[in-house]
TINUFI-526471 format. One record per residue (C-alpha): residue in three letters; z, y, x. Coordinates in steps of 0.05 Angstrom, whole numbers, plus 5000, padded with zeros to 4 digits. Layout:
<sites>
ALAZYX...
</sites>
This chain:
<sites>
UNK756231023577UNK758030623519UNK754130503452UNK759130613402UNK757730543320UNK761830993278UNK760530773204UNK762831193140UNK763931003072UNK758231113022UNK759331612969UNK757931372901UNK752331812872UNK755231922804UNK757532672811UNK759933102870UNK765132922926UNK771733162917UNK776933342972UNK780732692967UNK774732272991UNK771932713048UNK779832693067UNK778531933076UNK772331773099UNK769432453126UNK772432883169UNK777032393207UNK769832003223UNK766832613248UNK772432823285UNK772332063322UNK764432133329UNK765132813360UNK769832643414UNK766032063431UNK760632393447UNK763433023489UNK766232363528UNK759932183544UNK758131453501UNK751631483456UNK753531463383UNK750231283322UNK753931573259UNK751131303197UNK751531323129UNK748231553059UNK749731552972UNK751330892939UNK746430972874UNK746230342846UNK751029942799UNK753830082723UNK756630752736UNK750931052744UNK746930762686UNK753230952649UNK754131692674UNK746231762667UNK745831452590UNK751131992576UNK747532592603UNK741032332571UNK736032302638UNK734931612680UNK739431322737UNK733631572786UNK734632192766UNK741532282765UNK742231982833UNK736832392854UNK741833042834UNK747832832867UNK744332542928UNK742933272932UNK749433482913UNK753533062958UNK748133153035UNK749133913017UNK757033903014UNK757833343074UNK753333873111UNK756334363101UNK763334153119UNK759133943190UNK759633293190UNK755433023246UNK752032423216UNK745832263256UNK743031953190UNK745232053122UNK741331663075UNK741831313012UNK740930602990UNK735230712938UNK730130702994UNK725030163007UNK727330053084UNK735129903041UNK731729392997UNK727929073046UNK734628963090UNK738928793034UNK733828283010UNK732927983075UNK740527883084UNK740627493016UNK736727083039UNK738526833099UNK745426733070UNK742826293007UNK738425913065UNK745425793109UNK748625593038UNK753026063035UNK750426372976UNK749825922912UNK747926022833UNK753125982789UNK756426142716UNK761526722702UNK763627042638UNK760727812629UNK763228302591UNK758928502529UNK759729172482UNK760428952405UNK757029602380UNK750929662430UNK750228872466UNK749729132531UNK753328912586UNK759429322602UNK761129472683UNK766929182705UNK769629772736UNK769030102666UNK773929592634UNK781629732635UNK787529262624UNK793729042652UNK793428682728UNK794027932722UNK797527922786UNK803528492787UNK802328672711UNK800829362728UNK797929772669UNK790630042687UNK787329542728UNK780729632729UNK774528992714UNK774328902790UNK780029122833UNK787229292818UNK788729892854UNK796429882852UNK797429162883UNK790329162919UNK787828532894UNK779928302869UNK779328182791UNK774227932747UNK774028232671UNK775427682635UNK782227512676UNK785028192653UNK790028292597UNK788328562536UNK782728842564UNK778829502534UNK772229872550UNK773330592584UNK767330802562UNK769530812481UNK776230352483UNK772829782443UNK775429122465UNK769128712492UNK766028062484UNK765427542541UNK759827162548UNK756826632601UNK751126842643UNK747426512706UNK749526872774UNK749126822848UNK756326782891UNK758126942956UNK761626322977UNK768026622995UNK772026043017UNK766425713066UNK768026403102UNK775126503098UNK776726143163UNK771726483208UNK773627113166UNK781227023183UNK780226793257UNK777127513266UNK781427903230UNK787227533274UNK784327733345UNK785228543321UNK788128973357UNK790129693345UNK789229763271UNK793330083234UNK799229533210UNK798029783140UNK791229653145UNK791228933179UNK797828693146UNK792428823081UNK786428513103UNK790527873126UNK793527813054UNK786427843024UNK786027023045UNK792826803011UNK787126442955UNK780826612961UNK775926502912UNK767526572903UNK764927212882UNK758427452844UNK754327832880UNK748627932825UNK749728232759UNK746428272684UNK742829002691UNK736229302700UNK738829802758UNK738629572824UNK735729142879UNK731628602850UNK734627872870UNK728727562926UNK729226892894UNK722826582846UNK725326652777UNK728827182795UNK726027762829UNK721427882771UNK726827872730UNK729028632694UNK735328522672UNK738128232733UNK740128552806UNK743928512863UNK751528722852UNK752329432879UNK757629222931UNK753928712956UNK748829212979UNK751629762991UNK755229533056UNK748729323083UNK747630053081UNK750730123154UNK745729613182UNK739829823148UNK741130683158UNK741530503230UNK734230083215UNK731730683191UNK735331213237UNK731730793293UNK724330723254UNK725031493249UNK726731673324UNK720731243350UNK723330563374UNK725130213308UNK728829713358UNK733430123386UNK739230023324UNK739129243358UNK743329623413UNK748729763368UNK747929203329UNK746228593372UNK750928703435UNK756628423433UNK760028923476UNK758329513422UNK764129683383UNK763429953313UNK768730273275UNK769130373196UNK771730983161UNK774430963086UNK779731133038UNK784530493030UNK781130282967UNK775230123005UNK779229583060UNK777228893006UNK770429063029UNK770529193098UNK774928693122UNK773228153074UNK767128223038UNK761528563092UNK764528153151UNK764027433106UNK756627743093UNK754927793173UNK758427083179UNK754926823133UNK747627123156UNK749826963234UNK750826263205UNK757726273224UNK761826093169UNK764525223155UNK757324973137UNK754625253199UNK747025543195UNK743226083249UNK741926733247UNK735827063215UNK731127643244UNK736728203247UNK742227803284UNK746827643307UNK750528213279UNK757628513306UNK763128473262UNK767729073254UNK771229293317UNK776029743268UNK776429873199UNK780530563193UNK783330653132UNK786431233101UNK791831353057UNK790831702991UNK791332482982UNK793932702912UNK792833462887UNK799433792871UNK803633182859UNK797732862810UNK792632362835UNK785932642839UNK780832482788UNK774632812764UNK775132492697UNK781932822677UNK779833512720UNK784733352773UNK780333552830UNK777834042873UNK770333862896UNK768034092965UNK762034632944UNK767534902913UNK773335022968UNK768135153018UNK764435732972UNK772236092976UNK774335943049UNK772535813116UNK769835123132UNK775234953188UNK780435213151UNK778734693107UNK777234193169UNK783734353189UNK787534283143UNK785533553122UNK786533413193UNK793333623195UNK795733383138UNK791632843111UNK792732163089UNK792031793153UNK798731343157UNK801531543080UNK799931823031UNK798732613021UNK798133182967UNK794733812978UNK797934402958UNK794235072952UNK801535382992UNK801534913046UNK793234983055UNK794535743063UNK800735723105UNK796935293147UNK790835743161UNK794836293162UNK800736203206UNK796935573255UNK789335833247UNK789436553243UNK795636763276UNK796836293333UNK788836043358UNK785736683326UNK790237173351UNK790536793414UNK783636833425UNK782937523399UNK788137783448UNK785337453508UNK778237653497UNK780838403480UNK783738483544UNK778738223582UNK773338643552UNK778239273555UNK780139213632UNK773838893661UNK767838713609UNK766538043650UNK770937463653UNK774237633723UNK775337173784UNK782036903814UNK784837233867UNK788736673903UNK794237013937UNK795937303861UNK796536623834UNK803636513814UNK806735713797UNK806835953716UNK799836053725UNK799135403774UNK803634943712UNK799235293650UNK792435113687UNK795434383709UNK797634353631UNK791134493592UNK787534103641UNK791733473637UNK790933583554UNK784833293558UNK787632483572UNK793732603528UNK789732933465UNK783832413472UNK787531793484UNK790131963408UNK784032053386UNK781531453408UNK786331073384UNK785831343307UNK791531783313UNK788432423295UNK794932883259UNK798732673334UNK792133013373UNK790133603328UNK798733733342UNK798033643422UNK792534203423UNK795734633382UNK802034603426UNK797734833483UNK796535373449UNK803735613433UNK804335543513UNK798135953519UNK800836443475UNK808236423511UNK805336543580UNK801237153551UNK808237433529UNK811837313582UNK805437483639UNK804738103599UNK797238283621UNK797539063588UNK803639253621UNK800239053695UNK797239783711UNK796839843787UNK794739173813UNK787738973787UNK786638323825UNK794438063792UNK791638373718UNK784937873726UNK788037273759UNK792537303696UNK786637453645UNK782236903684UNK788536343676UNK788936563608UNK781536553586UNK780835773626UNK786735533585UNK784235753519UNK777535503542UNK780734823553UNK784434923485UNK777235013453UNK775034403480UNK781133983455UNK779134363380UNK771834283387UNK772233553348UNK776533803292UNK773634633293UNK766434553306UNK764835143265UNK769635523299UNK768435393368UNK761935583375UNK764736243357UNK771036193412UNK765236023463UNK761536653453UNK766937073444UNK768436843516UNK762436993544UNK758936353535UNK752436243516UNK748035703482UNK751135113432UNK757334983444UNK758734563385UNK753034223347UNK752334183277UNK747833763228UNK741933963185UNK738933733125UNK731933523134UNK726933353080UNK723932673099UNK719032173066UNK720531453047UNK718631043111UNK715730543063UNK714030882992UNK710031573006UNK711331772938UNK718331812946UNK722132412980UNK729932543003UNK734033033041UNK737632663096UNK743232993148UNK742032963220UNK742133223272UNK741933353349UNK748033233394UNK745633173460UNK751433193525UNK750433683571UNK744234053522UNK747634153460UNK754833943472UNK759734083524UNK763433533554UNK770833173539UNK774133573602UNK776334233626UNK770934653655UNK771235243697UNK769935853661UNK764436243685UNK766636773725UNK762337453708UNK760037163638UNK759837883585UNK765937923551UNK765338363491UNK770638623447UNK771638053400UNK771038113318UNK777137623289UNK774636883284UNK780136763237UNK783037163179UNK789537073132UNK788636793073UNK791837253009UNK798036912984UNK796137212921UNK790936582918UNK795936032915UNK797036362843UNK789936452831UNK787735652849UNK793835422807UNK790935812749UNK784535672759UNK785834912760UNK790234932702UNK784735312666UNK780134732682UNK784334152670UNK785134442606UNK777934532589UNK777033812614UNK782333572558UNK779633842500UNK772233602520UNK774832922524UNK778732882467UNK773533192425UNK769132572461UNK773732062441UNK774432312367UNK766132362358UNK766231572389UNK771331302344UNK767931682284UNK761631372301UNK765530682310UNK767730842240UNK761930932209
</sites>
């Protein structure tokens, strides 16, 4: 058994998750973390809501309640939906816990004591009209770099690159398009370049990332420069220095903490199951890989910034040091990064109602429709769109009438003829039947090895061509036109009923939902699939503070059926089956364009009517 760490990207906590990001981070990570385990290693799936930074103070100032609050919501918001599309975290947390300061704070220091963390001057951006400090991510101007129009105060998404505010051109505030002031204020940096040639040695031993993805990462060290890791605001982890700490108006940057998240969810995850050492085995050993699951946006700080911060805290970096209580720490084994999806040919974007949020899809349609669907066609090499015709054809013609119909049939017969899954007879077994059982049972290495080597669209294909052999041996066995020789009729319907059993297997990572429901419908009993829960849990360090968290209890051989073909149990009750798939209207691809035209239009006029009430009070 091996430990393996499968590591998702933090939602940020300023409104609900759309399907573009669970397309990225979510259900490719589960689907990785699933197989794992049916294979028999012990993972540790971790992850939680990002809730500090400017973007929330901003969101909550607008809606009139405090950042608390409003992270409080959406913390909420986004455990139910991530739940609910059964992803199998075995902690989802959120970085405004005690146990998250406490491990942020710790890594700061141990980084300023290896002196790889140093104070510092850089110019902020002020608002004229209200003297606070504007976020960078809020501020919009054209990229220094490829003169793109819309770069935003801290990244550039369109040539990928790491910006400061001050270095854009003609830069404005998003939040009411006033142009702001820059001042000087007294920071702390994350010495960028005394890392950069540990940073790039890593990065250069690599192996099986995606080119993109690597190519990327490399190109991050062409010049290399310092970065602030603090920030002029009074939301956020307080800075563990003497002068600081007590300080309101000044806090850790958001992304400097929030990739700490990994390390200190899997602190917690282990200080709730008992032995608050047992995240050191993912963690400590050397031999433990951990892979990282995020939307391409995301790769700056996965390849560059979190692994300088574990160089720098294992005192690895050019002005040497040693590691402090929590190392030494593993670097990545893998960052997989996804593509972007767009929504009908426009990029998603809950500000201009170009979006459709997860509570949403998954209130209409079935879970693994949805599950399948991103799998299929998601943004894992390029980049996607999802169109409500393609998500229906999809379900309808792959889902419901290939695997659902597949299933149906099989099950039907069975219950019809015998009412128990029947045994082989072995004189009646035929070479089709011989090559179909040989086929779904060698499945398992082909489908897995792409899996496990982040090439999910290639696996969720391989299974689904065992079914369309499935389904061709049905029609060309023909099981209802065998009338006269029962032991021939159940070595058929046995065949069958193991290859489809083998085909749930190979869907079990993707179809969770739907498998438990194939298992049954065969005759099996208990979990089949695991899902997570939300649980309502108690700050391990601050009893007046209360969270949901997802977990959950994937245990091999208890709750979760292993990563190989199993003989199907001959005798088990087969029932007649309900459909465990249905079509999906065509009439709704019409109804979902409508409906999002309705709301992007809604979405206009409230913004425009925004805009005019801000530069009226400008004017004033």
């Amino acid at each position: 058994m091996t430990h393996i760490m499968v590591n998702v990207a933090w939602p940020y906590a300023n409104g609900p998750r759309h399907i573009g990001h669970v397309a990225g981070f979510g259900v490719p990570s589960d689907v990785y973390a699933r197989y794992q385990r049916m294979k028999g290693n012990d993972v540790l799936m971790v992850s939680g809501t990002d809730e500090h930074g400017t973007p929330i103070l901003v969101e909550a100032d607008k809606e009139g309640v405090t950042p608390q609050e409003l992270a409080d919501r959406y913390n909420r918001v986004i455990a139910s939906d991530l739940c609910n599309l059964g992803l199998s975290y075995d902690l989802f947390t959120r970085t405004t816990t005690k146990n998250h300061e406490l491990v942020v704070q710790e890594m700061f220091r141990q980084c300023l004591k290896n002196g790889y963390i140093y104070k510092g001057t850089q110019k902020v951006a002020i608002s004229p009209s209200t003297g606070r400090t504007l976020p960078d991510r809020y501020i919009e101007g054209e990229c220094p770099i490829c003169h793109a129009p819309g770069a935003r105060g801290d990244q550039c998404d369109n040539c990928g690159n790491e910006l400061d505010p001050d270095e854009l051109i003609n830069p404005v505030s998003k939040i009411n398009g006033e142009t702001p002031i820059f001042q000087e204020s007294e920071h702390y940096f994350l010495d960028l370049p005394a890392l950069a040639d540990a940073n790039l040695a890593w990065l250069k031993t690599r192996q099986g990332w995606r080119t993109n993805v690597l190519n990327f990462s490399i190109g991050l060290f062409r010049e290399v420069k310092p970065r602030a890791i603090t920030r002029d605001i009074d939301w956020g982890i307080p800075i563990p220095v003497p002068g600081w700490v007590d300080n309101p108006n000044k806090r850790l940057y958001v992304w400097f903490d929030a990739v700490i998240g990994y390390l200190s969810a899997s602190i917690e995850w282990a200080r709730r199951s008992g032995d608050p050492e047992a995240w050191r085995k993912w963690w400590n050993d050397p031999s433990t890989p951990g892979y990282y699951f995020m939307g391409k946006d995301n790769i700056t700080f996965h390849s560059q910034i979190w692994p300088s911060e574990m160089i720098a805290y294992n005192g690895g970096g050019s002005k040497g040091g040693e590691a402090g209580q929590l190392g030494p720490l593993n670097l990545p084994e893998q960052v997989v990064a996804s593509e972007f999806m767009t929504m009908e040919g426009k990029k998603f974007s809950s500000s201009r109602g170009i979006v459709i949020y997860v509570k949403d899809i998954l209130e209409r349609y079935p879970v693994d429709a949805v599950r399948y669907y991103i799998s299929v066609a998601g943004p894992e090499n390029s980049d996607s769109d999802f169109t409500w015709s393609e998500f229906v054809r999809h379900n309808n013609e792959e889902l419901a009438a290939s695997w659902g119909n597949l299933v149906n049939r099989v099950a039907n017969l069975i219950a019809k003829n015998f009412g128990e899954v029947p045994p082989i007879v072995e004189d009646k077994l035929t070479d089709e039947d011989r090559a179909l059982l040989a086929e779904s049972a060698a499945a398992f290495d082909a489908v897995g090895s792409l899996i496990e080597t982040h090439h999910q669209k290639n696996a969720l294909n391989e299974a689904m061509r065992l079914v369309g052999d499935i389904n061709k041996y049905i029609s060309a066995t023909e099981p209802w036109k065998i009338k006269d020789d029962a032991d021939r009729l159940g070595t058929v319907l046995h065949v069958a009923a193991q290859a489809v059993l083998d085909a749930n297997h190979l869907l079990a990572p993707f179809l969770p939902h739907s498998a438990q429901k194939v298992w049954e419908a065969l005759g099996g009993t208990g979990t089949f699939s695991p899902l997570p829960h939300i649980e309502e849990v108690t700050d391990l360090d601050n009893p007046a503070f209360h969270y949901p968290i997802i977990t959950g209890d994937y245990v091999l051989g208890e709750t979760l059926r292993p990563w190989k073909s199993e003989p199907i149990e001959v005798g088990a009750k087969v029932a007649k089956p309900t459909p465990i798939f249905a079509k999906i209207p065509t009439e709704a691809v019409d109804e979902e364009l409508a409906r999002f035209e309705t709301a992007l239009n809604a979405r206009r006029e409230a913004e425009a009517a925004r805009l005019a009430a801000e530069q009226a009070k400008l004017a004033e």
